[in-house]
Residue frames relative to the residue before (quaternion, step in Angstrom):
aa qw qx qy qz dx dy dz
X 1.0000 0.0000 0.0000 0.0000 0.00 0.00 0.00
X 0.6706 0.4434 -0.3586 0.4746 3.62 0.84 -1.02
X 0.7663 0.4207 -0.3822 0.2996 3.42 0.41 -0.64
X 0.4910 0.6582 -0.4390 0.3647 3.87 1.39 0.19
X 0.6912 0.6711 -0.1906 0.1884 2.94 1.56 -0.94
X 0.5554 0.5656 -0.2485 0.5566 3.37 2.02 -0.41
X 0.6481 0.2026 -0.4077 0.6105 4.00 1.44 -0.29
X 0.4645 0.5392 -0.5938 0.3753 3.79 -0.15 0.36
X 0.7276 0.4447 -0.2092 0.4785 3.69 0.87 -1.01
X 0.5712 0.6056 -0.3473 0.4317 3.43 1.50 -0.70
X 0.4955 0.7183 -0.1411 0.4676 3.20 1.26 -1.67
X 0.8161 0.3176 -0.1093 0.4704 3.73 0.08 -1.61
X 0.7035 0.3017 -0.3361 0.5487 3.70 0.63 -0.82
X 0.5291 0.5202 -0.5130 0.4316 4.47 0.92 0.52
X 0.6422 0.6166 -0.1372 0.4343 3.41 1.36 -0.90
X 0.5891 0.3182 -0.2433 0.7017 3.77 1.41 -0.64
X 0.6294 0.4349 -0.4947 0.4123 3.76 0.05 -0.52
X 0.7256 0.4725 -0.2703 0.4210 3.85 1.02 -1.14
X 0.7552 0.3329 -0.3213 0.4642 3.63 0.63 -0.45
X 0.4601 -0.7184 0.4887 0.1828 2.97 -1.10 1.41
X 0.6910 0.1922 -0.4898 0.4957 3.97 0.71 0.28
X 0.0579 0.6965 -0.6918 0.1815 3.77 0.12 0.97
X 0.7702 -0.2776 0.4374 0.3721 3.27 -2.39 -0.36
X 0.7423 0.3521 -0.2857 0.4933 3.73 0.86 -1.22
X 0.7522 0.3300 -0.4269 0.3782 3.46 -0.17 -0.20
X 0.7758 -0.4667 0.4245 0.0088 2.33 -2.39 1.23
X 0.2963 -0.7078 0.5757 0.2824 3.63 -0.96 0.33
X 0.3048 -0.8108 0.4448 0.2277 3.43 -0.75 0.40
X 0.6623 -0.6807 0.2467 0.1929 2.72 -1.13 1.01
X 0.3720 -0.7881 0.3478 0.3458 4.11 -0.73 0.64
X 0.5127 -0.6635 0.3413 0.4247 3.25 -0.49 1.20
X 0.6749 -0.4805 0.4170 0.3739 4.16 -1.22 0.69
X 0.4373 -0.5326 0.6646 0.2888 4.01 -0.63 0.36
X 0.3848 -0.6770 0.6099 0.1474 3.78 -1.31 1.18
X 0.3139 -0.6825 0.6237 0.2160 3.46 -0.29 1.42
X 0.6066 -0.5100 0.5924 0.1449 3.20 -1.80 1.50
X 0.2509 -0.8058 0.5302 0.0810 3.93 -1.08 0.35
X 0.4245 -0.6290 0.5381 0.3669 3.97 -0.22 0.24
X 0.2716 -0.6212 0.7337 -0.0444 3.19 -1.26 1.86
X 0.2122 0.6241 -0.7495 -0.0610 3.09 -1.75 0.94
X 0.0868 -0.6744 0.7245 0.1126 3.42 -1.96 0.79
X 0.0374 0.7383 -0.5777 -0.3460 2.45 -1.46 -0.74
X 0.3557 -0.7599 0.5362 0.0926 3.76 -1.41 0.05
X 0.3710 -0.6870 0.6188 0.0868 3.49 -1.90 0.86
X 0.0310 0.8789 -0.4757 -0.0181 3.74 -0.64 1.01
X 0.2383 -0.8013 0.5368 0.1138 3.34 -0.87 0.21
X 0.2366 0.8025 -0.5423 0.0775 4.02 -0.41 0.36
X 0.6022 -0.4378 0.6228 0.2405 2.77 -1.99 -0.55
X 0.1659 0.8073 -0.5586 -0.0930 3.83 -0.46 0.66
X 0.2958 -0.7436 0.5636 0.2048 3.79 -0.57 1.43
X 0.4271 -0.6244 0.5936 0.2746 4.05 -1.02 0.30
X 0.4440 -0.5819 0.6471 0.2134 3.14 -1.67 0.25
X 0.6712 0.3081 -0.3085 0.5995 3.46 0.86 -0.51
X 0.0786 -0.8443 0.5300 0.0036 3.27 0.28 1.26
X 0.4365 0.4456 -0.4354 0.6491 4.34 1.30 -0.29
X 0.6456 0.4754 -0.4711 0.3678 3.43 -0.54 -1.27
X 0.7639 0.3361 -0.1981 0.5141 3.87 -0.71 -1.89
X 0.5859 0.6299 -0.4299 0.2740 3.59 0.58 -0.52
X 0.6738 0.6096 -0.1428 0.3925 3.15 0.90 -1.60
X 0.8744 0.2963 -0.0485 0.3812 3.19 1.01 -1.83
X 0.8372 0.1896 -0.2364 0.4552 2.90 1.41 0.27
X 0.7724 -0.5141 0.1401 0.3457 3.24 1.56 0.56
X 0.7222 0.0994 0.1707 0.6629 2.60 1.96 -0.86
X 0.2545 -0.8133 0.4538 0.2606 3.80 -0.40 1.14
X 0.7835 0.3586 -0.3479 0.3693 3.82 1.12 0.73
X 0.0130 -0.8608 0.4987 0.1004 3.17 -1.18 -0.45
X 0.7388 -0.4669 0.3853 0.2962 3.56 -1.45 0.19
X 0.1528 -0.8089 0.5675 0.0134 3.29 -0.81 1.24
X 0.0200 -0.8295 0.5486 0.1023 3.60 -0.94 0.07
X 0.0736 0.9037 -0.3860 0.1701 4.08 -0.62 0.48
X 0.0300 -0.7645 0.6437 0.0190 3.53 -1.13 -0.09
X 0.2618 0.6889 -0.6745 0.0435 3.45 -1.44 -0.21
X 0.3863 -0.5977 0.6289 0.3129 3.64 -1.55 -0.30
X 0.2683 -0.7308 0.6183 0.1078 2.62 -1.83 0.53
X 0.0490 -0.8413 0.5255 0.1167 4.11 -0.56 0.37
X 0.1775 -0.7991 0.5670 0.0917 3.38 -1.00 1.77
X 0.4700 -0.6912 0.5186 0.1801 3.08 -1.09 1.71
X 0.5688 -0.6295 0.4456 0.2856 3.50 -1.74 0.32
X 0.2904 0.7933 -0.2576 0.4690 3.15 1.32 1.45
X 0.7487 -0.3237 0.3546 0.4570 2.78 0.90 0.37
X 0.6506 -0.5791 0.1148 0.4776 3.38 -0.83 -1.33
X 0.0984 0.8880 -0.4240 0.1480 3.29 2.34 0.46
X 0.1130 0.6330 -0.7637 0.0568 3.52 -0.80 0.80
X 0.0076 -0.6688 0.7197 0.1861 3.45 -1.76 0.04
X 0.3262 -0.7686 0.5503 0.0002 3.16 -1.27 1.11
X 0.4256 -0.7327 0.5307 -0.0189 3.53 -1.48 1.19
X 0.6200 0.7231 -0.2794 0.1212 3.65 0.08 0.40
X 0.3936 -0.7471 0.5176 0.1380 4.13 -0.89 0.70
X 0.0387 -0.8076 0.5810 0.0935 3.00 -1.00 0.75
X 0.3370 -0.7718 0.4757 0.2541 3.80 -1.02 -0.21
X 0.0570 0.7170 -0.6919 -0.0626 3.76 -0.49 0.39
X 0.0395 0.7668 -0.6370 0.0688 3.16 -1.59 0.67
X 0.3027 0.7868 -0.5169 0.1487 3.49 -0.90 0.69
X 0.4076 -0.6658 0.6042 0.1596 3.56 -1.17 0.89
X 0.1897 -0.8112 0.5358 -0.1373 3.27 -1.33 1.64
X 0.1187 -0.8445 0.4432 0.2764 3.22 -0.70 -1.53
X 0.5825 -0.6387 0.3861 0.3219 3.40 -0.95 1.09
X 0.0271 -0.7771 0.6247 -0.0716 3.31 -0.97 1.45
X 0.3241 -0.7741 0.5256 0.1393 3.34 -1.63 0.53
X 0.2951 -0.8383 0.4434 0.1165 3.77 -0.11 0.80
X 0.0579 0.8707 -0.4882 0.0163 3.36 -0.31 0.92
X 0.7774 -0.0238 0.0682 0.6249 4.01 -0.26 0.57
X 0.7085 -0.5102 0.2442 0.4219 3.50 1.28 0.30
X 0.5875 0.4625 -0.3254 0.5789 3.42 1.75 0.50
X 0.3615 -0.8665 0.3366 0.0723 3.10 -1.07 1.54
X 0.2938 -0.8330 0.4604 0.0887 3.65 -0.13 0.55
X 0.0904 -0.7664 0.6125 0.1709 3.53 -0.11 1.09
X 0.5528 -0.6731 0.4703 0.1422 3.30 -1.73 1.10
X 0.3322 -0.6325 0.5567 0.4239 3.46 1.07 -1.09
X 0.5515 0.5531 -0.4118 0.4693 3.87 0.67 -0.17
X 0.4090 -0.6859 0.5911 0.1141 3.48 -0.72 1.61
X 0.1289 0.8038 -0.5806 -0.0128 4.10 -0.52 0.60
X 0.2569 -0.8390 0.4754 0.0641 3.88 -0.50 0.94
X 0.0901 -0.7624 0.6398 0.0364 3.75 0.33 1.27
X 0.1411 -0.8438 0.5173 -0.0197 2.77 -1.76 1.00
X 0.0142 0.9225 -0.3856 -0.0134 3.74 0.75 0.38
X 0.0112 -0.7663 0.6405 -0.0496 3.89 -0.18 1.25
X 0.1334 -0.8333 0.5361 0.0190 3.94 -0.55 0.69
X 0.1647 -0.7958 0.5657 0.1397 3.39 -0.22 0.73
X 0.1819 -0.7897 0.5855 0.0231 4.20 -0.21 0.78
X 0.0617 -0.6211 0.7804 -0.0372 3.58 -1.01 0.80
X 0.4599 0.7536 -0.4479 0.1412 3.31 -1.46 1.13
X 0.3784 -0.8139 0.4353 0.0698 2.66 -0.96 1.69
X 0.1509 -0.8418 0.5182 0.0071 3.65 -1.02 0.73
X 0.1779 -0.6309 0.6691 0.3501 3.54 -1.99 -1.23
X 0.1068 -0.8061 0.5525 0.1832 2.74 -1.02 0.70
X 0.3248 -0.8363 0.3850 0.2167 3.90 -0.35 1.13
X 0.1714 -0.8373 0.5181 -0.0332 3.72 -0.09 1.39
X 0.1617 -0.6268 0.7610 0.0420 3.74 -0.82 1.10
X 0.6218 -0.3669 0.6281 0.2901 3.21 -2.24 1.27
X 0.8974 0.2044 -0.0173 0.3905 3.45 -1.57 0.46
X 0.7212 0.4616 -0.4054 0.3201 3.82 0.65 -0.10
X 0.4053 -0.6955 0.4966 0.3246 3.55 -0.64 -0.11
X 0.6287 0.3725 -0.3908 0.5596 3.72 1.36 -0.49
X 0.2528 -0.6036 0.7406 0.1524 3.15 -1.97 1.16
X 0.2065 0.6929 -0.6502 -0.2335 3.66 -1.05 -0.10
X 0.4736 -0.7075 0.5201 -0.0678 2.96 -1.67 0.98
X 0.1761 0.8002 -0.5688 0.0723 3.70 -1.48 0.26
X 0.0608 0.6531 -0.6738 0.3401 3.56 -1.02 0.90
X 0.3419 -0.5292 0.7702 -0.0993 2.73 -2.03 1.16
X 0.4164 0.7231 -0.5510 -0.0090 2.72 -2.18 0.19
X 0.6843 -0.5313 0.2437 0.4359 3.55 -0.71 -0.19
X 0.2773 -0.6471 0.6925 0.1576 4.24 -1.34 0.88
X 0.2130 -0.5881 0.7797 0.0305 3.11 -1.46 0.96
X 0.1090 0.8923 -0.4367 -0.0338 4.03 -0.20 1.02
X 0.0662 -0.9196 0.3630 0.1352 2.97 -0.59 0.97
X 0.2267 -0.8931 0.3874 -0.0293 3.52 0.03 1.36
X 0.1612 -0.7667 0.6168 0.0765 4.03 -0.98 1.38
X 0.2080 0.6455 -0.7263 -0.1123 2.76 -2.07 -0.70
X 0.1455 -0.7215 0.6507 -0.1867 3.12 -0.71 1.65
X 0.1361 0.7657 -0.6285 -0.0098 3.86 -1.15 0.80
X 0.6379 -0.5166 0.3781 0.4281 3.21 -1.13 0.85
X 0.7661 0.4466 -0.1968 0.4182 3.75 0.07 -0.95
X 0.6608 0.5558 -0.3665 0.3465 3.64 1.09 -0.98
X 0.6106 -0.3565 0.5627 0.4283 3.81 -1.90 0.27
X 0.5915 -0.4754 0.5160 0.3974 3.81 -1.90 -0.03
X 0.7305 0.5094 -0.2663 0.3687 3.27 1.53 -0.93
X 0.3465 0.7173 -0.3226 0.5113 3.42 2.05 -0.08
X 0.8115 0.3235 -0.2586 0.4123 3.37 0.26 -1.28
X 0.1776 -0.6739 0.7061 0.1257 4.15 -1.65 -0.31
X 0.1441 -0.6877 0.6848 -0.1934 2.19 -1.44 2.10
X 0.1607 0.8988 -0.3744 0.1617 3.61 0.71 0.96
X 0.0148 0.7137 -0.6839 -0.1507 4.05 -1.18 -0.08
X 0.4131 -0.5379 0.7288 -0.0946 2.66 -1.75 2.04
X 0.0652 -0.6235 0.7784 0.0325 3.51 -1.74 0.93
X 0.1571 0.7069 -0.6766 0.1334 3.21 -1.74 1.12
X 0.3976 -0.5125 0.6846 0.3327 3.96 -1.13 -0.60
X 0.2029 -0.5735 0.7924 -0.0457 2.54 -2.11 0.62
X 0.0744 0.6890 -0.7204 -0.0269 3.47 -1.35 0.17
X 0.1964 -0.7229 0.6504 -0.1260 3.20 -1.40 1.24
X 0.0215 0.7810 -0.6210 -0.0627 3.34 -2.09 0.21
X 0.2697 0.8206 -0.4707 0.1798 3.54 -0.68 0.32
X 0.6163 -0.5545 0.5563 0.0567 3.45 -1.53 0.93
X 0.0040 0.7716 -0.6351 0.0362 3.40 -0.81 1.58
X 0.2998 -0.7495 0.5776 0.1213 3.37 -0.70 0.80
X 0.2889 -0.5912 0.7374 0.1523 4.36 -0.59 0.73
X 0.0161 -0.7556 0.6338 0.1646 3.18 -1.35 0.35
X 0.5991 -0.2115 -0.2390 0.7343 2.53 2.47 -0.23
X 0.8882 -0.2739 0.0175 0.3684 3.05 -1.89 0.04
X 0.7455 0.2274 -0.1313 0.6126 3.77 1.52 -0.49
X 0.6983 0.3286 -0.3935 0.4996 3.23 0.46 0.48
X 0.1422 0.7315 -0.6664 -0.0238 3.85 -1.27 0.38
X 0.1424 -0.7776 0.5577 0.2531 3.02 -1.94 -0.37
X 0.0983 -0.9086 0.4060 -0.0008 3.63 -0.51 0.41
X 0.1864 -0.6876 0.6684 0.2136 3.87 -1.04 0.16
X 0.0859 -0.6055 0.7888 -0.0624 3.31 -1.41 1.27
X 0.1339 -0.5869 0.7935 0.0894 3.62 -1.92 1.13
X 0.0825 -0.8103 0.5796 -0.0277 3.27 -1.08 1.30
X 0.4860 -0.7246 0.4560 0.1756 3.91 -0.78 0.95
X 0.3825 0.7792 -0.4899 -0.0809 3.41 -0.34 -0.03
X 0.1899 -0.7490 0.6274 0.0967 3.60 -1.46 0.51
X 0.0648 -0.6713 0.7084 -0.2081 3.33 -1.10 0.99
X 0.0160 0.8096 -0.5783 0.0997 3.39 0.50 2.05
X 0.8586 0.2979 -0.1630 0.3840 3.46 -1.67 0.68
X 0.3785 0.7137 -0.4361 0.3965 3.49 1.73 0.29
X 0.8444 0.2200 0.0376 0.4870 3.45 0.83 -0.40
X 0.8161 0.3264 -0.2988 0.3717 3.45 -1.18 0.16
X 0.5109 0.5939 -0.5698 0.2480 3.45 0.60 1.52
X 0.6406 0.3036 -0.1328 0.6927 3.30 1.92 0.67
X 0.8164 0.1647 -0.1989 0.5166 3.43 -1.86 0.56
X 0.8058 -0.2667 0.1646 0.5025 3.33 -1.89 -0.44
X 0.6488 0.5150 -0.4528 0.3298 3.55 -0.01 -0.67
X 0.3491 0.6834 -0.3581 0.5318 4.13 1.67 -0.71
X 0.8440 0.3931 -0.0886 0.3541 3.34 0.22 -1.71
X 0.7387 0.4643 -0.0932 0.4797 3.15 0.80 -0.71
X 0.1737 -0.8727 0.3893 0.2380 3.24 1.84 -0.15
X 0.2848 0.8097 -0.3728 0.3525 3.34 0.40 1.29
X 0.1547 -0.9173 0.3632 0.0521 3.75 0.43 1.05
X 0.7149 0.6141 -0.0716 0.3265 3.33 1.00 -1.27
X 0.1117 -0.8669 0.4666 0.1354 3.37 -0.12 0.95
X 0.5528 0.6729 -0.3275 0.3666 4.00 1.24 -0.06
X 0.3109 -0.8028 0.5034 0.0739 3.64 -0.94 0.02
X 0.1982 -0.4533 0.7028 0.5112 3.42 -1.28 -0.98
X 0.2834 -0.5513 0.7763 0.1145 2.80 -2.46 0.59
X 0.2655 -0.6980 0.6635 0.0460 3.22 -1.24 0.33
X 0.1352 0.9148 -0.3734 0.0740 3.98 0.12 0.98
X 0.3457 -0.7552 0.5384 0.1428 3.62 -0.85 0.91
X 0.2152 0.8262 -0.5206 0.0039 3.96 0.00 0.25
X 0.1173 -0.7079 0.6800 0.1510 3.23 -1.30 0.62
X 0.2126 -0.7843 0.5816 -0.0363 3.79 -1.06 1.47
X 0.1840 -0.7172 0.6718 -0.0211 3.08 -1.12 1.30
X 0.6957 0.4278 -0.2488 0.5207 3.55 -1.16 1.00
X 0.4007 -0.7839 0.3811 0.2821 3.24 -0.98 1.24
Protein backbone atom coordinates (compact mmCIF):
# COMPACT_ATOMS: atom_id res chain seq x y z
CA UNK A 1 0.00 0.00 0.00
CA UNK A 2 2.74 2.50 1.02
CA UNK A 3 4.55 2.05 -1.95
CA UNK A 4 1.39 3.08 -4.37
CA UNK A 5 1.35 6.04 -2.59
CA UNK A 6 4.38 8.02 -4.17
CA UNK A 7 2.96 6.90 -8.03
CA UNK A 8 -0.64 7.84 -7.25
CA UNK A 9 0.79 11.38 -6.35
CA UNK A 10 3.14 11.17 -9.35
CA UNK A 11 0.15 10.35 -11.58
CA UNK A 12 -2.14 13.30 -9.99
CA UNK A 13 0.37 16.19 -9.80
CA UNK A 14 1.13 14.94 -14.16
CA UNK A 15 -2.61 15.33 -14.56
CA UNK A 16 -3.09 19.05 -12.98
CA UNK A 17 0.13 20.30 -14.56
CA UNK A 18 -1.62 18.84 -18.03
CA UNK A 19 -5.07 20.19 -17.83
CA UNK A 20 -5.35 23.54 -18.72
CA UNK A 21 -8.54 24.25 -16.34
CA UNK A 22 -6.61 22.77 -13.29
CA UNK A 23 -5.65 24.60 -9.80
CA UNK A 24 -2.48 26.22 -11.66
CA UNK A 25 -3.76 27.85 -14.44
CA UNK A 26 -4.64 31.26 -14.92
CA UNK A 27 -7.81 32.85 -16.21
CA UNK A 28 -7.42 34.82 -19.11
CA UNK A 29 -7.65 37.90 -19.50
CA UNK A 30 -10.78 40.03 -21.38
CA UNK A 31 -9.62 41.45 -24.36
CA UNK A 32 -9.92 45.79 -23.77
CA UNK A 33 -13.36 47.12 -25.49
CA UNK A 34 -12.26 49.17 -28.95
CA UNK A 35 -12.64 52.77 -27.95
CA UNK A 36 -15.28 54.35 -30.47
CA UNK A 37 -13.58 57.51 -32.43
CA UNK A 38 -15.24 60.98 -33.48
CA UNK A 39 -17.02 60.77 -36.95
CA UNK A 40 -17.32 63.77 -39.05
CA UNK A 41 -19.34 64.26 -42.50
CA UNK A 42 -20.92 66.18 -44.07
CA UNK A 43 -23.90 66.52 -46.74
CA UNK A 44 -25.99 68.34 -49.71
CA UNK A 45 -29.92 68.30 -49.75
CA UNK A 46 -32.63 69.12 -51.73
CA UNK A 47 -36.58 69.07 -50.80
CA UNK A 48 -39.85 70.19 -50.69
CA UNK A 49 -40.98 72.47 -47.72
CA UNK A 50 -45.04 72.49 -47.26
CA UNK A 51 -46.15 75.61 -44.70
CA UNK A 52 -48.33 75.52 -41.88
CA UNK A 53 -49.89 78.65 -42.77
CA UNK A 54 -51.14 76.92 -45.57
CA UNK A 55 -54.10 80.21 -46.54
CA UNK A 56 -51.46 82.67 -45.75
CA UNK A 57 -48.35 81.24 -48.44
CA UNK A 58 -51.33 80.31 -50.36
CA UNK A 59 -52.58 83.62 -51.24
CA UNK A 60 -49.13 85.17 -51.70
CA UNK A 61 -47.63 83.00 -53.57
CA UNK A 62 -49.91 80.71 -55.26
CA UNK A 63 -49.00 77.94 -53.58
CA UNK A 64 -48.46 76.89 -49.77
CA UNK A 65 -44.95 75.19 -50.84
CA UNK A 66 -41.80 75.17 -52.14
CA UNK A 67 -38.20 74.08 -52.96
CA UNK A 68 -35.53 73.95 -50.54
CA UNK A 69 -31.85 73.59 -50.98
CA UNK A 70 -28.74 73.11 -48.27
CA UNK A 71 -25.91 71.39 -46.60
CA UNK A 72 -24.20 71.25 -43.28
CA UNK A 73 -22.11 68.59 -41.20
CA UNK A 74 -22.72 66.43 -38.87
CA UNK A 75 -20.23 64.95 -35.88
CA UNK A 76 -20.66 61.33 -34.39
CA UNK A 77 -19.64 61.37 -30.84
CA UNK A 78 -17.91 58.31 -29.13
CA UNK A 79 -21.26 57.48 -27.76
CA UNK A 80 -22.58 55.20 -29.09
CA UNK A 81 -24.68 56.60 -31.83
CA UNK A 82 -25.06 60.44 -30.55
CA UNK A 83 -24.20 62.59 -33.43
CA UNK A 84 -25.17 66.34 -33.50
CA UNK A 85 -25.71 68.01 -36.62
CA UNK A 86 -25.16 71.64 -38.23
CA UNK A 87 -27.12 72.81 -41.11
CA UNK A 88 -28.99 75.85 -43.47
CA UNK A 89 -31.29 75.75 -45.76
CA UNK A 90 -32.82 78.25 -48.38
CA UNK A 91 -36.41 78.74 -49.57
CA UNK A 92 -37.22 81.29 -51.98
CA UNK A 93 -40.03 82.39 -54.07
CA UNK A 94 -41.75 85.33 -55.87
CA UNK A 95 -45.46 86.16 -55.04
CA UNK A 96 -47.57 89.07 -54.58
CA UNK A 97 -49.06 91.57 -52.31
CA UNK A 98 -52.62 90.68 -51.52
CA UNK A 99 -55.52 92.10 -49.61
CA UNK A 100 -58.04 89.92 -47.66
CA UNK A 101 -61.38 90.90 -47.30
CA UNK A 102 -64.34 88.86 -45.41
CA UNK A 103 -62.09 86.08 -46.48
CA UNK A 104 -61.71 86.99 -50.23
CA UNK A 105 -58.43 87.66 -51.61
CA UNK A 106 -57.45 90.47 -53.81
CA UNK A 107 -54.30 90.35 -55.74
CA UNK A 108 -52.47 93.78 -55.68
CA UNK A 109 -50.21 93.60 -58.71
CA UNK A 110 -47.13 94.30 -56.37
CA UNK A 111 -44.46 91.54 -57.07
CA UNK A 112 -43.17 90.51 -53.24
CA UNK A 113 -40.13 87.91 -52.87
CA UNK A 114 -40.22 85.87 -49.46
CA UNK A 115 -37.28 84.46 -48.40
CA UNK A 116 -36.63 81.93 -45.59
CA UNK A 117 -32.84 80.69 -44.71
CA UNK A 118 -32.97 78.50 -41.32
CA UNK A 119 -30.11 77.78 -39.50
CA UNK A 120 -30.91 74.10 -37.47
CA UNK A 121 -28.78 72.85 -34.57
CA UNK A 122 -29.33 69.19 -33.77
CA UNK A 123 -28.73 66.68 -31.72
CA UNK A 124 -29.71 63.01 -32.39
CA UNK A 125 -29.17 58.81 -32.68
CA UNK A 126 -28.34 57.26 -35.11
CA UNK A 127 -29.41 53.33 -34.92
CA UNK A 128 -26.53 51.14 -36.58
CA UNK A 129 -26.90 47.22 -37.18
CA UNK A 130 -23.44 44.99 -37.47
CA UNK A 131 -23.28 44.32 -41.22
CA UNK A 132 -26.10 46.60 -42.57
CA UNK A 133 -25.71 49.39 -44.83
CA UNK A 134 -29.08 51.21 -43.71
CA UNK A 135 -28.60 53.72 -40.77
CA UNK A 136 -31.88 55.20 -39.54
CA UNK A 137 -31.78 58.07 -37.47
CA UNK A 138 -33.53 60.90 -35.27
CA UNK A 139 -32.98 64.04 -33.20
CA UNK A 140 -34.43 67.25 -32.48
CA UNK A 141 -33.50 70.53 -31.74
CA UNK A 142 -33.54 74.15 -31.92
CA UNK A 143 -34.16 76.75 -35.58
CA UNK A 144 -32.77 80.04 -35.52
CA UNK A 145 -35.17 81.55 -38.56
CA UNK A 146 -34.46 83.91 -40.58
CA UNK A 147 -37.34 85.35 -42.55
CA UNK A 148 -37.69 88.47 -45.59
CA UNK A 149 -39.82 90.22 -47.78
CA UNK A 150 -38.61 92.70 -50.09
CA UNK A 151 -40.90 94.30 -53.11
CA UNK A 152 -39.95 96.16 -55.92
CA UNK A 153 -42.42 99.07 -55.23
CA UNK A 154 -42.43 98.84 -51.32
CA UNK A 155 -40.73 101.68 -48.61
CA UNK A 156 -37.51 99.88 -46.48
CA UNK A 157 -40.06 100.29 -43.80
CA UNK A 158 -42.64 98.17 -45.98
CA UNK A 159 -40.40 95.37 -46.37
CA UNK A 160 -39.15 92.42 -43.23
CA UNK A 161 -36.04 91.42 -42.46
CA UNK A 162 -36.56 89.45 -39.24
CA UNK A 163 -35.21 86.17 -36.97
CA UNK A 164 -37.73 83.75 -35.51
CA UNK A 165 -36.51 80.94 -32.89
CA UNK A 166 -38.19 77.52 -32.65
CA UNK A 167 -37.35 73.45 -32.86
CA UNK A 168 -37.81 71.06 -35.17
CA UNK A 169 -37.68 67.35 -34.91
CA UNK A 170 -36.97 65.01 -37.70
CA UNK A 171 -36.23 61.33 -38.92
CA UNK A 172 -34.83 59.43 -41.66
CA UNK A 173 -32.76 56.51 -43.20
CA UNK A 174 -29.23 56.71 -44.66
CA UNK A 175 -28.25 54.22 -46.96
CA UNK A 176 -23.84 53.78 -47.47
CA UNK A 177 -23.37 52.61 -50.71
CA UNK A 178 -20.02 52.83 -49.59
CA UNK A 179 -18.01 53.29 -46.66
CA UNK A 180 -17.81 57.29 -47.53
CA UNK A 181 -20.29 57.97 -49.60
CA UNK A 182 -24.29 57.55 -48.89
CA UNK A 183 -27.66 58.61 -49.64
CA UNK A 184 -30.77 59.17 -47.73
CA UNK A 185 -34.42 60.75 -47.20
CA UNK A 186 -35.10 62.55 -43.91
CA UNK A 187 -38.95 64.17 -43.10
CA UNK A 188 -38.33 66.97 -40.78
CA UNK A 189 -41.04 69.02 -38.50
CA UNK A 190 -40.66 72.36 -37.87
CA UNK A 191 -42.50 75.12 -35.78
CA UNK A 192 -41.79 78.69 -35.51
CA UNK A 193 -44.81 79.87 -33.19
CA UNK A 194 -46.04 83.57 -33.17
CA UNK A 195 -43.75 84.52 -36.19
CA UNK A 196 -46.58 85.87 -37.88
CA UNK A 197 -50.10 86.85 -38.02
CA UNK A 198 -50.18 90.30 -36.42
CA UNK A 199 -50.79 91.85 -39.92
CA UNK A 200 -51.79 91.35 -43.70
CA UNK A 201 -53.16 87.94 -44.84
CA UNK A 202 -51.72 85.84 -42.28
CA UNK A 203 -53.93 88.69 -39.57
CA UNK A 204 -56.83 87.46 -41.62
CA UNK A 205 -56.59 84.15 -41.87
CA UNK A 206 -55.70 83.83 -38.27
CA UNK A 207 -52.64 81.99 -38.74
CA UNK A 208 -49.47 82.27 -36.47
CA UNK A 209 -46.90 79.76 -37.40
CA UNK A 210 -44.15 80.19 -39.54
CA UNK A 211 -42.68 76.28 -39.74
CA UNK A 212 -43.66 73.31 -41.83
CA UNK A 213 -42.84 69.78 -42.90
CA UNK A 214 -39.87 69.33 -45.18
CA UNK A 215 -39.40 66.56 -47.21
CA UNK A 216 -35.43 65.97 -48.00
CA UNK A 217 -33.09 64.19 -50.45
CA UNK A 218 -29.35 64.14 -49.12
CA UNK A 219 -26.34 62.75 -50.35
CA UNK A 220 -23.47 62.31 -47.32
CA UNK A 221 -19.95 62.10 -47.57
CA UNK A 222 -17.79 60.89 -44.60
CA UNK A 223 -18.08 58.27 -42.14
Amino acid sequence: MMRGVPLALTVFALVVAADPAGAQSRPRPRPAPQSRSIQIGGYGMFGLFNFTAVETFDAVLGKPSGNIYGGGGTVGLPLGGLFVDIGAWRFKEVGERVFINNGEVFHLGIPVTVTITPLEITGGWKFRRRNSRLVPYAGGGVTIYGFKETSTFSTPAEDLDERFNGYHILGGVEYKVMRWLGLGGEVTWTTIPDAIGTGGASKAFGENDLGGTSFRAKITVGR
